[in-house]
TORKOL-4160 file (C-alpha; in steps of 0.2 Angstrom, whole numbers, padded with zeros to 4 digits, m for minus):
184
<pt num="1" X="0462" Y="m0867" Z="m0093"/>
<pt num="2" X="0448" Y="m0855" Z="m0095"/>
<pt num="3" X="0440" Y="m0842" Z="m0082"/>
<pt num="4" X="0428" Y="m0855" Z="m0076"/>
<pt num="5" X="0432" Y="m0860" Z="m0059"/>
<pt num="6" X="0433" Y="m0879" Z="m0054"/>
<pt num="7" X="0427" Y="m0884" Z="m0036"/>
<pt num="8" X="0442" Y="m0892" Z="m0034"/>
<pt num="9" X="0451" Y="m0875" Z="m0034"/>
<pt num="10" X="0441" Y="m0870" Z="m0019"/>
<pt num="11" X="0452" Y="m0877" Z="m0007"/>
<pt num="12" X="0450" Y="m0868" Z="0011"/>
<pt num="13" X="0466" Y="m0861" Z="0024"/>
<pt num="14" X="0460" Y="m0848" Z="0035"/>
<pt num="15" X="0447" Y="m0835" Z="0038"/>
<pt num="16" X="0438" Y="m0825" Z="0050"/>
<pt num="17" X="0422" Y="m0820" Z="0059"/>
<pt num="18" X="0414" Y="m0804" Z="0067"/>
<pt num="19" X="0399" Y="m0798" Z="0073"/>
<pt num="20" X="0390" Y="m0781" Z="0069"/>
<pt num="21" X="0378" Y="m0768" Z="0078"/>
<pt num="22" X="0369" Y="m0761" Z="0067"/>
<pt num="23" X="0353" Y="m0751" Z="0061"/>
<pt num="24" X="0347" Y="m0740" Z="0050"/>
<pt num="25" X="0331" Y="m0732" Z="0052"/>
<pt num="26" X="0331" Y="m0724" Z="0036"/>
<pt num="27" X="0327" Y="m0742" Z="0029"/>
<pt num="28" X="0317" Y="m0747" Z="0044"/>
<pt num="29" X="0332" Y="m0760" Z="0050"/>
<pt num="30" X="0332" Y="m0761" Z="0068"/>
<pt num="31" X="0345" Y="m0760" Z="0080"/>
<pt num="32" X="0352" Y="m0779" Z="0080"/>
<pt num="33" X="0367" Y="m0789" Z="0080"/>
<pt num="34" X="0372" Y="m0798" Z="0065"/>
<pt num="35" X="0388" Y="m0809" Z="0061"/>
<pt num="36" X="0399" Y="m0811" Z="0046"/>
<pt num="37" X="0411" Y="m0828" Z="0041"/>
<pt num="38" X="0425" Y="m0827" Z="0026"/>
<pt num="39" X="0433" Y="m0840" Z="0021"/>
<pt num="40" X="0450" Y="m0838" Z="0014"/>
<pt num="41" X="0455" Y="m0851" Z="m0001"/>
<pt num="42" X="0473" Y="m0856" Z="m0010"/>
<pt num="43" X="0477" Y="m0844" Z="m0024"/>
<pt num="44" X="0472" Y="m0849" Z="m0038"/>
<pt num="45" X="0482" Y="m0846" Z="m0054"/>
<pt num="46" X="0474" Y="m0841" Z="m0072"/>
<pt num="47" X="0485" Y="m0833" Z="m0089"/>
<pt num="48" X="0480" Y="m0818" Z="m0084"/>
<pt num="49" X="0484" Y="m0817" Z="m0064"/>
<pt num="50" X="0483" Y="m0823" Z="m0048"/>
<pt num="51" X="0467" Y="m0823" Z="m0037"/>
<pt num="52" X="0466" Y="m0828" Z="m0018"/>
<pt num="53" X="0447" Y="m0832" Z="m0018"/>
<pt num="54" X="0435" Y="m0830" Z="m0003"/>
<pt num="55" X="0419" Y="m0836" Z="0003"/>
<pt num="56" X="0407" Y="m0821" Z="0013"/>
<pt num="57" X="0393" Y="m0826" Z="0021"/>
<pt num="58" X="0387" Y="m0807" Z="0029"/>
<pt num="59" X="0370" Y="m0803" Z="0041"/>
<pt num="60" X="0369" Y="m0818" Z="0047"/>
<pt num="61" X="0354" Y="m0815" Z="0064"/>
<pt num="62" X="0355" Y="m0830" Z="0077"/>
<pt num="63" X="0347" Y="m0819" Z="0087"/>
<pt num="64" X="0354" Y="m0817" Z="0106"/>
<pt num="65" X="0368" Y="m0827" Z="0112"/>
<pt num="66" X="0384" Y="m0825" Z="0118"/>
<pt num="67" X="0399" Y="m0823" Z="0106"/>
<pt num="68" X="0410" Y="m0836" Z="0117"/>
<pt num="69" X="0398" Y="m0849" Z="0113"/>
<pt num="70" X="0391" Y="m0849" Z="0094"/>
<pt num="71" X="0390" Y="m0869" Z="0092"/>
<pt num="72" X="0376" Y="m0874" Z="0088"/>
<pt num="73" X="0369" Y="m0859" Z="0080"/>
<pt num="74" X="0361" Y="m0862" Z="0064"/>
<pt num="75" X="0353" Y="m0848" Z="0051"/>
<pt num="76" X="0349" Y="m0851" Z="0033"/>
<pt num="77" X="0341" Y="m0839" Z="0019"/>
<pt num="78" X="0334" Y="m0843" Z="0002"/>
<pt num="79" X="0334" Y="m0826" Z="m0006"/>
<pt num="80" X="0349" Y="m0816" Z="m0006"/>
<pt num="81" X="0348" Y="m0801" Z="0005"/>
<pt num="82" X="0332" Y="m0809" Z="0014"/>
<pt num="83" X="0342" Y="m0807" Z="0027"/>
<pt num="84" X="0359" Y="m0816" Z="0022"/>
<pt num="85" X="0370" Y="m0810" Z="0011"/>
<pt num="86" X="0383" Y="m0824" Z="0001"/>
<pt num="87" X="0396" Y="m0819" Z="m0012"/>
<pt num="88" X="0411" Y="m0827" Z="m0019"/>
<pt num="89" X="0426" Y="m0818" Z="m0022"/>
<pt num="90" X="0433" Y="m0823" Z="m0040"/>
<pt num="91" X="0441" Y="m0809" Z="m0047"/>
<pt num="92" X="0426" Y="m0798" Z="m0043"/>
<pt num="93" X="0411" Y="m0804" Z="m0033"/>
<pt num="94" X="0398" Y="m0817" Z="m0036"/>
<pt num="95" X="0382" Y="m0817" Z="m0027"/>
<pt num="96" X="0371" Y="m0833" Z="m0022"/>
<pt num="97" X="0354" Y="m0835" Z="m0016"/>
<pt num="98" X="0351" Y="m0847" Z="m0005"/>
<pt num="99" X="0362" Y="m0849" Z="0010"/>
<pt num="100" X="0363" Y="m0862" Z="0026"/>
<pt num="101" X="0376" Y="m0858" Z="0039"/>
<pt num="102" X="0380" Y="m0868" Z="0055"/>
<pt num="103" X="0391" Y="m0867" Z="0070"/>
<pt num="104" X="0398" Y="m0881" Z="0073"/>
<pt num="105" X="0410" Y="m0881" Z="0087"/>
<pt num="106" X="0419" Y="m0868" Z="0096"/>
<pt num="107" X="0434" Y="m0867" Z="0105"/>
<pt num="108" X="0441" Y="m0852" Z="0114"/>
<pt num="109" X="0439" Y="m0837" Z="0100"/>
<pt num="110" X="0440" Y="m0849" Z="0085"/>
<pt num="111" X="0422" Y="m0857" Z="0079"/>
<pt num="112" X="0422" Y="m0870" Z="0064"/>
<pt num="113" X="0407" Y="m0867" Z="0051"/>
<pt num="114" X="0398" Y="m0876" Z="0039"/>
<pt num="115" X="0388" Y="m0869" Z="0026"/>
<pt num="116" X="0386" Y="m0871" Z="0009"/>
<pt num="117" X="0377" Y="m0858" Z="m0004"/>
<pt num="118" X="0367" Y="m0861" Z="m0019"/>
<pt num="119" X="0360" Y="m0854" Z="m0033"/>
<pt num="120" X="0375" Y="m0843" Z="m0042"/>
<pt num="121" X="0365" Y="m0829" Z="m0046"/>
<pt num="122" X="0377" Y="m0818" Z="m0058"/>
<pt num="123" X="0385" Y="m0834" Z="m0067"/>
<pt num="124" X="0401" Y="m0839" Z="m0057"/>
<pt num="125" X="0398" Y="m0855" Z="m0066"/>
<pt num="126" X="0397" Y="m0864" Z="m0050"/>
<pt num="127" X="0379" Y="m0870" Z="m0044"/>
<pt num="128" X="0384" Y="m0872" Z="m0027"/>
<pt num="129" X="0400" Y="m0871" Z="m0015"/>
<pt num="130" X="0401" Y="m0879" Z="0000"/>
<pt num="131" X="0415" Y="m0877" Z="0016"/>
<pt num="132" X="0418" Y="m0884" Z="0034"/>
<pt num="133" X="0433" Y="m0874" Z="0042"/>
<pt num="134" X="0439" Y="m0865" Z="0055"/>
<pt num="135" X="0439" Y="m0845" Z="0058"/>
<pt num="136" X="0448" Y="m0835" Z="0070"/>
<pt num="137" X="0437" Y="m0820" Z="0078"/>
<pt num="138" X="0440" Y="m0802" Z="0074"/>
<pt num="139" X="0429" Y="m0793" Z="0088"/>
<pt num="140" X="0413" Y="m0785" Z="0086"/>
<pt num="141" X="0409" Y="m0768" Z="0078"/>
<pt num="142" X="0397" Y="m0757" Z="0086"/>
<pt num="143" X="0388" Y="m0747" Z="0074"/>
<pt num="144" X="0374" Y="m0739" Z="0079"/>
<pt num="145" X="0367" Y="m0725" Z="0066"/>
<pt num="146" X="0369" Y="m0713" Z="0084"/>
<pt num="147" X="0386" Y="m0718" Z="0088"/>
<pt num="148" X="0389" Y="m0719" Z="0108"/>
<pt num="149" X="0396" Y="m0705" Z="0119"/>
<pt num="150" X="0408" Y="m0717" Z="0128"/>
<pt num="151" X="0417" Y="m0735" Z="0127"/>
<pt num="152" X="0405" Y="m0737" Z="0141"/>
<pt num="153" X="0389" Y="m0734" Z="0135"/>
<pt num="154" X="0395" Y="m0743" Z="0118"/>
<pt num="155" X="0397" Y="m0757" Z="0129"/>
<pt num="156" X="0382" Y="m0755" Z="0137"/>
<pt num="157" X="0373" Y="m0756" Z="0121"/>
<pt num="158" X="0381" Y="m0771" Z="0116"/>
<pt num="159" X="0378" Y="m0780" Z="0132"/>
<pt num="160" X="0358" Y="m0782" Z="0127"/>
<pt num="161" X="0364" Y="m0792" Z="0111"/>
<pt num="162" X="0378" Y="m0804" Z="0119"/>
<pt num="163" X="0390" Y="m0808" Z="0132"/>
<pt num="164" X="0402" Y="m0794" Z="0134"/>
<pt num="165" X="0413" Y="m0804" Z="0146"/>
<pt num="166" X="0431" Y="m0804" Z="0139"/>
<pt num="167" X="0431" Y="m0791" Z="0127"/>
<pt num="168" X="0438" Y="m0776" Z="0127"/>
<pt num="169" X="0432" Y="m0759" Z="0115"/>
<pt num="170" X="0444" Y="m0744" Z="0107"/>
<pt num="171" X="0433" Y="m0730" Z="0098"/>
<pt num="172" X="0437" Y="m0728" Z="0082"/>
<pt num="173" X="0431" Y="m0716" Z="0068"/>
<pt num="174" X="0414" Y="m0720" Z="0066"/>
<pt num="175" X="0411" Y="m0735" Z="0077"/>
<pt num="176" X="0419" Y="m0746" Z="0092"/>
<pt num="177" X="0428" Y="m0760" Z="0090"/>
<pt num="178" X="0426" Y="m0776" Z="0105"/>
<pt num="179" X="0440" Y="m0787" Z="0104"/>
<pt num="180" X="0445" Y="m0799" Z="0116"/>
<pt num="181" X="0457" Y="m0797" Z="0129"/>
<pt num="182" X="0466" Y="m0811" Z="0129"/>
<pt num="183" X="0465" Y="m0832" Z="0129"/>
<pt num="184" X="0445" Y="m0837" Z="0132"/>
């Protein structure tokens, strides 16, 4: 078999999703919330190894709403980067252009997602990929270029993007991290 991967081989079993507070006004990128889904394949086997392949669908704006109820949110992007970002982990990464990314239903702190990219801009050898499945939620990383004094004010800031009922932050090293604290 060679290197090529087969669509068949893309075969979904878990995953996650976060969100991100974010700027950088070095860039001119303004303070806002952002999420991220991974989707998490079977291994696949080659000669030369193993590889447990993934699907990242990063900077994905649905503007404000509250993390406990994503379904129905919808974003899409036909340039990479413009502002989605879709690569495919297959031994190294694999970036595509265009990107369409829906919630499609929720339940407690696990969403299932639909989204399918296209346009396999550094030769993957697949045109598209395309995945329904559920994701469990990590928290949300608050990371501001000035980092809050406090838990608190970390919070604060966070509450002007989405519902910050439920979660719980611990500061970390250079950002806070809201995770929920318990069943939603």
């Amino acid at each position: 078999m060679d290197g090529t991967p087969h669509r068949d081989e893309f075969v979904p079993i878990g995953g996650e999703w976060h969100g991100l507070l974010f700027d950088n006004p070095h860039v001119g990128y303004d303070l806002r919330l952002t999420w991220t889904f991974t989707f998490e394949y079977q291994p696949v086997r080659r000669d030369y190894g193993t590889i447990e392949p993934s699907l990242a669908i990063d900077w994905v704006p649905f503007g404000r709403c509250s993390w406990r109820s994503l379904a129905g949110n919808h974003a899409s992007a036909d340039r990479f980067g413009e502002p989605i970002e879709a690569s495919v982990y297959f031994y190294e990464h694999y970036r595509y252009d265009e990107t369409d990314v829906r919630v499609l239903e929720q339940r407690a702190t696990e969403v299932r997602v639909g989204a399918k990219v296209r346009g396999d801009l550094d030769g993957l050898g697949l045109e598209a990929v395309e995945v329904d499945h559920g994701l469990g939620f990590q928290g949300i990383y608050v990371h501001p270029s000035v980092l809050p004094d406090s838990t608190e004010a970390a919070e604060s800031l966070l509450s002007g993007f989405t519902d910050t009922t439920g979660l719980v932050g611990v500061r970390r090293q250079h950002n806070y991290l809201f995770r929920p604290t318990g069943p939603t």
